[in-house]
C-alpha positions in Angstrom: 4.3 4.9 17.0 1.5 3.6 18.6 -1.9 4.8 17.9 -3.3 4.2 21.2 -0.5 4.6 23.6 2.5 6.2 22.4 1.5 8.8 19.9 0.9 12.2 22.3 -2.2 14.4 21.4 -1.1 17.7 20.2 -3.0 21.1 20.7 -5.7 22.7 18.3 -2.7 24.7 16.2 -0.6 21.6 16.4 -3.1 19.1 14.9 -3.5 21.9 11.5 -1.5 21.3 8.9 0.8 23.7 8.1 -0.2 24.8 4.6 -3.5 25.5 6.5 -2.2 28.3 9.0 -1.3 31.6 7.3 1.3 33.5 9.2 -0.1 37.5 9.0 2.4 39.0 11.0 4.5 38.3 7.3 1.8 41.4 5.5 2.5 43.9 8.1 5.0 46.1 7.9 6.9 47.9 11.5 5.1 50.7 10.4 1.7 51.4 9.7 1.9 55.0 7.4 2.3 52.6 3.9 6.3 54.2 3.7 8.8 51.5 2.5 6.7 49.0 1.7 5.3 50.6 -1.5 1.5 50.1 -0.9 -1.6 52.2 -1.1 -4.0 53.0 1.8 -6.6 50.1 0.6 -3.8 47.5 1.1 -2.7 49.2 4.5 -5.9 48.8 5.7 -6.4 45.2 4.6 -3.4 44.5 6.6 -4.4 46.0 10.0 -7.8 44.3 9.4 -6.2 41.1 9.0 -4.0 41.8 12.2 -7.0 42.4 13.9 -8.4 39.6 13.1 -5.5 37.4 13.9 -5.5 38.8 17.4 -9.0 38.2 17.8 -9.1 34.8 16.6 -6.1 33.7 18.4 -7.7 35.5 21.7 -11.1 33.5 21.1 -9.5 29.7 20.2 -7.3 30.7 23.6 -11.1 31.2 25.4 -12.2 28.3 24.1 -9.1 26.2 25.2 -9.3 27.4 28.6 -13.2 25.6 28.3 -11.6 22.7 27.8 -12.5 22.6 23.8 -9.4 20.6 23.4 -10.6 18.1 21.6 -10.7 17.2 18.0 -13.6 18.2 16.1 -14.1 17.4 12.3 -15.1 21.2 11.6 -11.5 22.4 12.6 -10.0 20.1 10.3 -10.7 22.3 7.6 -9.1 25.3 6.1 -7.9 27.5 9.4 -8.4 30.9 6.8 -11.7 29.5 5.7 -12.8 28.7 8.7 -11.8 32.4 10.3 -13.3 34.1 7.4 -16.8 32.1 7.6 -16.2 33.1 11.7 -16.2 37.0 10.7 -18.9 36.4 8.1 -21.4 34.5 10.6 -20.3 34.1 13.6 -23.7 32.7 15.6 -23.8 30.1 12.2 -20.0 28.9 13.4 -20.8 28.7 16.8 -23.8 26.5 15.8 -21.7 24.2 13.4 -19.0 23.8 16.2 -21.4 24.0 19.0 -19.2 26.4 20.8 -20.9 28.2 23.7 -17.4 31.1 24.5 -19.3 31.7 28.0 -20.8 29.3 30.3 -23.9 29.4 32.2 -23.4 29.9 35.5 -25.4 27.6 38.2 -28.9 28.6 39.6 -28.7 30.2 43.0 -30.8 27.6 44.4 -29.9 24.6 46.7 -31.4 21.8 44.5 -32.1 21.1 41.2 -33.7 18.9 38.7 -32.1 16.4 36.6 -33.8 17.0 32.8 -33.8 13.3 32.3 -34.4 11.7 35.3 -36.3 14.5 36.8 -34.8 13.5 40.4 -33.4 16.4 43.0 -30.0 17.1 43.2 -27.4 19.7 44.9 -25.6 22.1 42.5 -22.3 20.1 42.8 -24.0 17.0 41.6 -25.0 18.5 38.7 -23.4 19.6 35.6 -23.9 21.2 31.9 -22.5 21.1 28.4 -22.2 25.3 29.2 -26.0 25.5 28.3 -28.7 25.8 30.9 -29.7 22.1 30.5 -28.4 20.6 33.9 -28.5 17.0 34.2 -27.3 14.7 37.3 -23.7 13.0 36.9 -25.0 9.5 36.7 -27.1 10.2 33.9 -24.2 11.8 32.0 -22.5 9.0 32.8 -24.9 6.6 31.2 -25.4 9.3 28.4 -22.2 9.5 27.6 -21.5 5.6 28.2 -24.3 5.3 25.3 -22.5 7.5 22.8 -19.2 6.1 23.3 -20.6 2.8 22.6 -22.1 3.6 19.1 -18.6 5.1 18.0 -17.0 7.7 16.8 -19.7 9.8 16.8 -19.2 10.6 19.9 -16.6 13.1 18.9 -20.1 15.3 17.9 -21.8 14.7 21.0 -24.1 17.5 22.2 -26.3 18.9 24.7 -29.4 15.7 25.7 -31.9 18.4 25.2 -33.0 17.7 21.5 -33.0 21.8 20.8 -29.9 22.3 21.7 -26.5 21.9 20.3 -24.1 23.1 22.6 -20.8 20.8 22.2 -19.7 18.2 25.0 -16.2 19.0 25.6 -13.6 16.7 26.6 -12.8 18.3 29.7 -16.9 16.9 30.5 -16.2 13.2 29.3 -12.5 13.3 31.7 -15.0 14.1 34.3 -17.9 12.3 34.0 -17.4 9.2 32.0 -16.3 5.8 33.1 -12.1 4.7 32.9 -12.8 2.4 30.2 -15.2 5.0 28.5 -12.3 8.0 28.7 -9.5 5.1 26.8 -12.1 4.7 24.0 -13.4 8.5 23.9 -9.3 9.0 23.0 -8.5 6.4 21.1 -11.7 7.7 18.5 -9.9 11.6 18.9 -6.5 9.9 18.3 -8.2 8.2 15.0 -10.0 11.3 13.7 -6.9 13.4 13.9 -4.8 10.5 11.9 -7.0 10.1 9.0 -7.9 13.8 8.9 -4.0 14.4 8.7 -2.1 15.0 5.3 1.3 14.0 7.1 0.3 10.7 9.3 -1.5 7.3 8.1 -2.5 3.9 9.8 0.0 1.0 8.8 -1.6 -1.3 6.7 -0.4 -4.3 8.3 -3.0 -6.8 9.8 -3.6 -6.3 13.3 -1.3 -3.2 13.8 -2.3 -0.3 15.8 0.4 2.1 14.8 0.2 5.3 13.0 3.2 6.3 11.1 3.7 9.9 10.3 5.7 10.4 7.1 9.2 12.6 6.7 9.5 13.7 3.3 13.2 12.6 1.4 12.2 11.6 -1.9 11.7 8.2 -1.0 8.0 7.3 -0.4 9.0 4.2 0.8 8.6 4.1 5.1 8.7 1.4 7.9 6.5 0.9 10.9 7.4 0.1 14.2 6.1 -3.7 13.6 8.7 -3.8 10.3 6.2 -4.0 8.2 7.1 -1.6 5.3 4.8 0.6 2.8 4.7 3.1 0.2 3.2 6.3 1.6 1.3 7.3 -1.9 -0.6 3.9 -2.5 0.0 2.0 1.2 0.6 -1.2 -0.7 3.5 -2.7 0.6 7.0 -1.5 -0.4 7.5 -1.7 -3.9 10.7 0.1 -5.0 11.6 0.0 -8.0 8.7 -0.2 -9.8 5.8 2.8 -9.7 2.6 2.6 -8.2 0.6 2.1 -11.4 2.3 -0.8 -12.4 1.6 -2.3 -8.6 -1.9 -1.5 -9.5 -2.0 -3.1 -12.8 0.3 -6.4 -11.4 -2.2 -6.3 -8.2 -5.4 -6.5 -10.6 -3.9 -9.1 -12.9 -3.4 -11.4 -10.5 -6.6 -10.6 -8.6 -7.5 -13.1 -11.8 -10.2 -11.9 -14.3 -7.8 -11.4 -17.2 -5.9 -14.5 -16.6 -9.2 -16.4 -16.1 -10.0 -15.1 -19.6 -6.9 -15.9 -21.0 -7.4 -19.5 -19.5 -10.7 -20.0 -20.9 -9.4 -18.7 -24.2 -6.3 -21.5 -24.2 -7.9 -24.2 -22.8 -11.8 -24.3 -23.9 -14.3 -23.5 -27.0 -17.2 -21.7 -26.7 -20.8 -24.0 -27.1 -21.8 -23.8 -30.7 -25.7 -22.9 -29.1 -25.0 -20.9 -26.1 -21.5 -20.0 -26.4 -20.8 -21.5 -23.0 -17.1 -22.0 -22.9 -16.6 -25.4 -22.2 -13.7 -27.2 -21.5 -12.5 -30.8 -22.6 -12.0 -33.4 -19.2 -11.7 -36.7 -21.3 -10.1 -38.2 -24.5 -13.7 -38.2 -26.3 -14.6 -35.7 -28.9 -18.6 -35.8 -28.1 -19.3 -33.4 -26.0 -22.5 -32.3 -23.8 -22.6 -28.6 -23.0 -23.9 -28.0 -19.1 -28.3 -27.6 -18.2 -29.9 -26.1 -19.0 -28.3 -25.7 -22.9 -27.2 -30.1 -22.7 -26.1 -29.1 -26.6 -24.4 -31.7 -28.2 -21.7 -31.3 -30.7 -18.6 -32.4 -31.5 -15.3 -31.0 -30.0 -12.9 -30.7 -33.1 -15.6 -28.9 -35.6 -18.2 -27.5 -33.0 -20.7 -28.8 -35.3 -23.4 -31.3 -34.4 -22.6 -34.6 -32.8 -26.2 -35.8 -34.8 -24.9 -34.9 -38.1 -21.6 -37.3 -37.0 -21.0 -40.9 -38.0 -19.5 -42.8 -40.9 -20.0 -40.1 -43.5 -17.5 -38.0 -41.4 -14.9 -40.4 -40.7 -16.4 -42.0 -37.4 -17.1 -41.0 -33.9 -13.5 -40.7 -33.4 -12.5 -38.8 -36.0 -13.7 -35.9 -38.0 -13.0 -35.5 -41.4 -15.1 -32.4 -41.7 -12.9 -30.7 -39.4 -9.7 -32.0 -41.0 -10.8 -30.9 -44.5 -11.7 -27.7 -43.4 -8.2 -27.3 -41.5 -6.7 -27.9 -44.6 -8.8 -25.3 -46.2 -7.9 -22.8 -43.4 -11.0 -22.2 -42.5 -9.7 -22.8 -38.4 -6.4 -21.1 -38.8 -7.3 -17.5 -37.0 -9.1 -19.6 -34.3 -6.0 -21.6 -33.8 -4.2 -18.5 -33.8 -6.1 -17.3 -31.7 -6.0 -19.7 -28.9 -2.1 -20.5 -29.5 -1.9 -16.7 -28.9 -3.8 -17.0 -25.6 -1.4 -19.7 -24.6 1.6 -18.0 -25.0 0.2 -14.9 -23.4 -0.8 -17.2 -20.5 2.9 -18.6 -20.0 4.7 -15.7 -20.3 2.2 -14.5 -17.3 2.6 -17.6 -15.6 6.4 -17.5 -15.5 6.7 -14.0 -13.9 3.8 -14.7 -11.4 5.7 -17.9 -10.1 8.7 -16.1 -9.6 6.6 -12.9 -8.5 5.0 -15.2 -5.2 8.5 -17.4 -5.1 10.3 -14.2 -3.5 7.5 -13.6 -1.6 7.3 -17.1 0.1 11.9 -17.4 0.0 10.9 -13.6 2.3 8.7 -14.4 4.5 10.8 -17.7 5.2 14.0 -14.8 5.7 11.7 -13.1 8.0 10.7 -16.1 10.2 14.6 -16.8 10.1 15.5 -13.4 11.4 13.3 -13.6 14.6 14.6 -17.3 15.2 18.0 -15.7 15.3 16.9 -12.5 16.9 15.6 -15.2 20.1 17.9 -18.0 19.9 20.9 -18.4 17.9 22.5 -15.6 18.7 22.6 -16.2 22.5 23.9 -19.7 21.8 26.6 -18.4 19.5 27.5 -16.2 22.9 26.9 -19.5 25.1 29.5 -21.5 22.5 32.2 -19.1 21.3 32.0 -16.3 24.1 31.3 -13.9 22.3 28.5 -10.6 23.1 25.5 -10.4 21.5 26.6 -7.3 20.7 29.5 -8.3 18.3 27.1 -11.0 16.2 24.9 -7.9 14.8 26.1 -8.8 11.5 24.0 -12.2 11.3 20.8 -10.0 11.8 22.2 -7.4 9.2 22.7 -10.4 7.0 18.9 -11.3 7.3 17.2 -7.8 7.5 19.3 -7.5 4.0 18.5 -10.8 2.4 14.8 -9.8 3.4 15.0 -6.5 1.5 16.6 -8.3 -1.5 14.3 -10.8 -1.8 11.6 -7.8 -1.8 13.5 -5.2 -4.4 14.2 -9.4 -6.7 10.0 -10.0 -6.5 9.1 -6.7 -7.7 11.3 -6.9 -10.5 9.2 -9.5 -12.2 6.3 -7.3 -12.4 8.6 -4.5 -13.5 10.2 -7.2 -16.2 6.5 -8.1 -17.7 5.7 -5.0 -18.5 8.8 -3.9 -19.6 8.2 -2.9 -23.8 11.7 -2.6 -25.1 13.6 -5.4 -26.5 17.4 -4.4 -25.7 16.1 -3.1 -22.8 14.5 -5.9 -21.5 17.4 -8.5 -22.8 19.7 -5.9 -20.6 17.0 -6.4 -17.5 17.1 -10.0 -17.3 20.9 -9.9 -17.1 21.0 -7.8 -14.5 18.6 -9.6 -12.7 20.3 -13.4 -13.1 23.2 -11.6 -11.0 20.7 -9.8 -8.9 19.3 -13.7 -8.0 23.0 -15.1 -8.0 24.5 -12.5 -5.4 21.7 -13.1 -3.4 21.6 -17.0 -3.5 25.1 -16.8 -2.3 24.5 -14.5 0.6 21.2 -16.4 1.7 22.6 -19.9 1.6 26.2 -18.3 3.5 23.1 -17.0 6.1 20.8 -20.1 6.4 23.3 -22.8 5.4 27.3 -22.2 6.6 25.6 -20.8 9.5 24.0 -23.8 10.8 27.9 -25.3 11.1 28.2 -23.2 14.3 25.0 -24.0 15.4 25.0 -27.7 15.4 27.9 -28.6 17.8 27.5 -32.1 19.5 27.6 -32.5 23.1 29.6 -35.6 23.2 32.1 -34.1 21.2 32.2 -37.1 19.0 32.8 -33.8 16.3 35.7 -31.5 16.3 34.2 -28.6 17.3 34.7 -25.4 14.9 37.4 -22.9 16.7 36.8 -19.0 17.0 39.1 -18.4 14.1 36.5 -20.3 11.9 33.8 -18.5 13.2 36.0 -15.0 12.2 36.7 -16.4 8.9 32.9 -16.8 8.7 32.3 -13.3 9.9 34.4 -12.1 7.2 32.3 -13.5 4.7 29.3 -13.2 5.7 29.4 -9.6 6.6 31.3 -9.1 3.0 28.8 -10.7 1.2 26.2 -8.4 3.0 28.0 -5.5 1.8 28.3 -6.6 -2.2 24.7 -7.5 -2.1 23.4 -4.4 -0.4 25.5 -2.2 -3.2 24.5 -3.9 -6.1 20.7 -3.9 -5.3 20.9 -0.5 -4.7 22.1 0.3 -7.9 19.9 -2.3 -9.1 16.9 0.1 -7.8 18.3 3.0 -9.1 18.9 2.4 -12.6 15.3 0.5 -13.0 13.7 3.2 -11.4 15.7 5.7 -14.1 14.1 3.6 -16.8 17.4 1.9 -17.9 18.3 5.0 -19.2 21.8 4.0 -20.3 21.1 1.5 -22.3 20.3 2.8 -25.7 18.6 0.9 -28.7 20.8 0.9 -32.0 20.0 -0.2 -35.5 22.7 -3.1 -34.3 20.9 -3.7 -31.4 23.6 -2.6 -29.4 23.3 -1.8 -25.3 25.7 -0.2 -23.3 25.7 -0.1 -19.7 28.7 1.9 -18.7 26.8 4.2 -16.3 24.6 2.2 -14.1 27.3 1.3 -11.4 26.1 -2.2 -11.9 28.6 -4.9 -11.4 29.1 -6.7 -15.2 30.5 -9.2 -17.6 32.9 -8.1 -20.3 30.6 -9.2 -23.3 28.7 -6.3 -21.4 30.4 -3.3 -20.3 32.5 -3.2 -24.0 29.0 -3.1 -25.9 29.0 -6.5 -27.3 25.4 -7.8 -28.2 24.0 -10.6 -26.2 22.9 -13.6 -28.4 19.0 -12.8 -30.0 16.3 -14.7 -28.2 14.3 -16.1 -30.8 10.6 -13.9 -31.3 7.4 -15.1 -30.2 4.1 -13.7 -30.8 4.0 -12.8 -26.9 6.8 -10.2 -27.5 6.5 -7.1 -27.2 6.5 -4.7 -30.4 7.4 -1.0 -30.3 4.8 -0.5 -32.9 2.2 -2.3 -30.7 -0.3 -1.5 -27.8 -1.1 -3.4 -24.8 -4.9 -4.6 -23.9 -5.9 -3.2 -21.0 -8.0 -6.2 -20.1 -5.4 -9.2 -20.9 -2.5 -6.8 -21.4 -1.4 -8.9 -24.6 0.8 -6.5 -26.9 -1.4 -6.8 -30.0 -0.2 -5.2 -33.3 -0.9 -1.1 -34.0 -3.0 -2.3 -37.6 -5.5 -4.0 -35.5 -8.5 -2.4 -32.9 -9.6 -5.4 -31.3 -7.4 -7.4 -29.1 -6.2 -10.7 -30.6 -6.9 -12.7 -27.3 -9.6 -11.5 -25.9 -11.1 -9.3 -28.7 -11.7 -5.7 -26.7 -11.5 -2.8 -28.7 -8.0 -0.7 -28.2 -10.5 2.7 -28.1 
């Protein structure tokens, strides 16, 4: 839907959402003597009044309309029974708000008038009013509204030129007076206001899309724009299915870098002994010079003093200080610490570079759909005779390998942050033949395809015969179909929490009801073989830093890595 072309503009009761309009006629009864209904006189009463007021309102907006006040105005965006009540409550104050003159002033009798801002003398059809009794010539509406226009959406307030009034200039006014190029931008800035004022309709986020998608509730909050670009409705990130929007949040700050740069500074530098700079190590010696304006010297295995090195403590290239005091553990929590840091760091490291490997393998799909949406599959007509029509299942085949590769990149932040052990054991398996289905149905795309692409004019190759192709087609669209089953049930059962699988005191899982394709060692229950622990797994006794995210034991407060407090 286009935001500046295609989507139509809708009436004042059209652009309200519809928890904001109350239907009255619902409170009154066919009668109006209280039988039937089982209420009292005061609640009788309350019901014609709100009738009443129904009528009138609906009689005044239908006034107004007729005006020409069909245009979008920020104050009707709000509650429709709020507004009506505030109406009945103080009227002249809503009229003011809105700028809403009901009844126009009618023109002076006489043959000529004077413009208020140019003060020049015009005839009575040259001149025209916001419904006020400031009349102003057409040209310098036009330059008045011209000015307006060009400061933005503003506009959409604009009012009377005389500085003590306020009565509203209508849209019907700008149709009339303002320049072609001045009416496209005067509706474009209504067609904006009335999008992001909407509960039910929101820009796509995609760079340099115009559209405005409006959303059709079916438990899915995933939608897709006209330009294919795809996003969740609650957060507008792009499509993230299966994992929520929080963890999106949490991946998206993570890698927006200032935990990992702490993590980074933790593995791979030492703070200066003086200013506690961290400083990291760029050559084999251990005499180090901390940065101006601290130029510290000291040594990098100890951190003490490079002045109190020399042949009392083993040479410039050795420190027996240090080695002693290793001995003596007097560095073994600081070499925890750091080791600690590093595995933190890889673990983080090896689902970000899967994480932006799908993302690059999509974007390549992506590029590879259009270059078969515009080319191949007119030469696969031009060489086999076939329609275009009958080759539909190539693009299937990459509109499905692009969704894959989108559901197999979001899995890696939904792995990281996954807690349980058997669960996460379970995970990986299921995504290793997530990956393997999909390999096999992107190379049978991009690869086996190209066979039937690549004939030779001087037919110096046998060229491959229709039957091939069909044998092809057969493949190809049946590899489509496995793939497109097993990532939905992929989807479903992360999304469901892995629910079936079930931690046992044998460390048993069981995966009978996900409807995901599986080995034997699997479906009968059998334990897969016990990664080794590292000090980056994750502990159900634990909790997880919310700067570095590192899963830190429940007996300690302070993070291990990167020492914040858990409260």
């Amino acid at each position: 839907m286009d935001s500046d072309a295609e989507m139509p503009m809708s009436s004042d009761e059209e652009m309200l959402d519809d928890e904001d309009y109350y239907d009255y006629s619902d409170d009154m009864g066919e009668d109006d003597d209280g039988s039937g209904g089982g209420g009292g006189e005061g609640e009788i009463a309350m019901r014609r009044r709100r009738g009443r007021r129904r009528s009138w309102w609906a009689a005044t907006t239908r006034a107004a309309r007729r005006r020409g006040a069909t245009r979008w105005c920020p104050a009707a965006s709000r509650n429709i029974s709020k507004l009506s009540d505030e109406w009945f409550a103080d009227e002249e104050k809503v009229r003011d708000i809105v700028g809403l003159l009901l009844n126009g002033i009618d023109l002076p009798n006489s043959r000529k008038l004077t413009c208020g801002i140019c003060f020049e003398g015009y005839s009575s059809d040259a001149m025209s009013s916001a419904g006020c009794d400031h009349f102003y010539c057409h040209e310098c509406w036009e330059g008045y509204i011209s000015a307006a226009i060009s400061d933005g959406p503003g506009c959409l307030s604009l009012r009377c030129p005389d500085p003590s009034c306020g009565a509203m200039v209508l849209q019907n006014m700008i149709n009339k007076l303002a320049k072609d190029d001045d009416k496209v931008r005067y509706a474009r800035f209504i067609l904006r206001a009335y999008v992001e004022d909407s509960k039910k309709t929101k820009w796509c986020p995609a760079p340099d899309c115009t559209c405005a998608v409006e959303f059709v509730s079916d438990g899915n909050y995933d939608v897709s724009c006209n330009c294919k670009f795809s996003f969740c409705w609650n957060c507008t990130e792009e499509a993230h299915r299966p994992v929520n929007c929080e963890t999106v949040s949490r991946w998206i700050l993570k890698n927006s870098a200032e935990s990992e740069n702490m993590n980074w500074i933790l593995a791979n530098s030492k703070p200066c002994p003086k200013c506690k700079r961290p400083i990291e190590k760029n050559q084999g010696c251990m005499h180090m010079t901390c940065t101006p304006p601290c130029k510290f010297e000291f040594c990098w295995l100890c951190l003490g003093s490079w002045a109190e090195h020399g042949e009392r403590t083993g040479g410039f290239y050795a420190c027996n200080r240090y080695e002693s005091a290793k001995k003596e553990g007097v560095y073994d929590e600081t070499e925890a610490r750091r080791e600690r840091a590093k595995n933190s760091l890889e673990r983080y490291m090896h689902y970000y570079e899967r994480w932006a490997s799908n993302q690059t393998s999509r974007q390549k799909a992506q590029a590879d759909l259009q270059k078969a949406e515009k080319e191949q599959l007119a030469k696969l007509t031009d060489v086999f005779g076939i329609p275009e029509t009958q080759l539909k299942f190539i693009i299937e085949a990459w509109s499905q390998i692009i969704e894959c590769r989108r559901v197999l990149k979001w899995t890696y932040a939904y792995g990281y942050y996954l807690d349980d052990k058997v669960k996460s054991e379970f995970f990986e398996y299921l995504q290793g033949e997530a990956e393997s289905g999909l390999e096999r149905l992107h190379q049978c795309a991009e690869k086996d395809l190209q066979s039937f692409l690549t004939v030779r004019s001087d037919n110096t190759e046998p060229a491959p015969s229709i039957a091939e192709f069909g044998d092809f087609r057969v493949k190809l669209a049946g590899l489509t179909s496995v793939t497109r089953n097993y990532f939905e049930n992929l989807v479903q059962a992360l999304e469901a929490g892995l629910e079936d699988v079930h931690s046992t005191a044998q460390g048993t899982t069981s995966s009978n009801a996900t409807n995901i394709p599986s080995k034997k060692a699997v479906t009968k229950g059998k334990t897969k073989k016990q990664l080794p622990r590292t000090s980056s797994d994750n502990s159900d006794e634990g909790w997880p830093c919310e700067r570095c995210t590192f899963i830190n034991p429940s007996s300690v407060d302070a993070c291990s890595v990167c020492d914040k407090h858990r409260y």
